[in-house]
N, C-alpha and C positions, 0 to 999 in steps of 0.2 A: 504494500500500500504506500509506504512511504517514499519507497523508491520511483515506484509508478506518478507518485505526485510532484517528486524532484524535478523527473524525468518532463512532466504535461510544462512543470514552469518552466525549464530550462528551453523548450518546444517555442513555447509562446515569445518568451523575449528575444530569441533568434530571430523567429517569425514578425514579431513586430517591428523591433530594429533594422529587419531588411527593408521589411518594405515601408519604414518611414512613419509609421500608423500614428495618429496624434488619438486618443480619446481622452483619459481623464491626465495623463502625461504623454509630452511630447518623444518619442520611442526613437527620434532621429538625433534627438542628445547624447542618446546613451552610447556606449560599445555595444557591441553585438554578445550574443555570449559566446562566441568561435572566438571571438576575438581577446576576452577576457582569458578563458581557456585557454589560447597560444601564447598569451602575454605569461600567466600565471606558469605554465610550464616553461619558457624561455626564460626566467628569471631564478629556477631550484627550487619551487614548488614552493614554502612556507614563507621564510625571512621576514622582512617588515613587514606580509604583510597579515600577520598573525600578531604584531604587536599590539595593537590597539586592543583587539579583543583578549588577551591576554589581560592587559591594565586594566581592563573593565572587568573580566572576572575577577581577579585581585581586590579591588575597590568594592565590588557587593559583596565580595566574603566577608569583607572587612566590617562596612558597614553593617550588614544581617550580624556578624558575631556581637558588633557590640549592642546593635539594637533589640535581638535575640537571643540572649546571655543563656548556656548551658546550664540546666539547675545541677547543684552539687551531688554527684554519687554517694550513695548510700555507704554506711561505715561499715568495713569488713567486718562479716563474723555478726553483724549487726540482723534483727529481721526484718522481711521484708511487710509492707503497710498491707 
């Protein structure tokens, strides 16, 4: 399923992009996705540009841990409620 869905967006923004299609965005600004995919492989596949999303996981851990603080473990040997 979710490959099949990957697969339908990947379809449509090739398809839009070629052929220029403007509806709720203009699809002639964008790259193509052939084109994203030939870039993305011609550069070693991850590098910069997994850093942002990187920093951004980092930053909601951070944030969630302090805003959603782990309550303390129960004392060994202790019972349980």
């Amino acid at each position: 399923m979710r490959g099949g869905s990957l697969t339908a967006a990947l379809g449509l923004w090739q398809l839009f992009t070629t052929l220029d299609i403007s509806l709720w965005l203009r699809f002639a600004w964008f790259p193509s996705a052939a084109y994203v995919v030939r870039e993305f492989a011609e550069r070693g596949g991850t590098g910069r540009l997994l850093v942002g999303p990187a920093y951004a996981a980092k930053a909601t851990t951070a944030v969630a841990a302090w805003r959603f603080p782990t309550p303390p473990l129960p004392e060994p040997g202790g019972s349980a409620p």
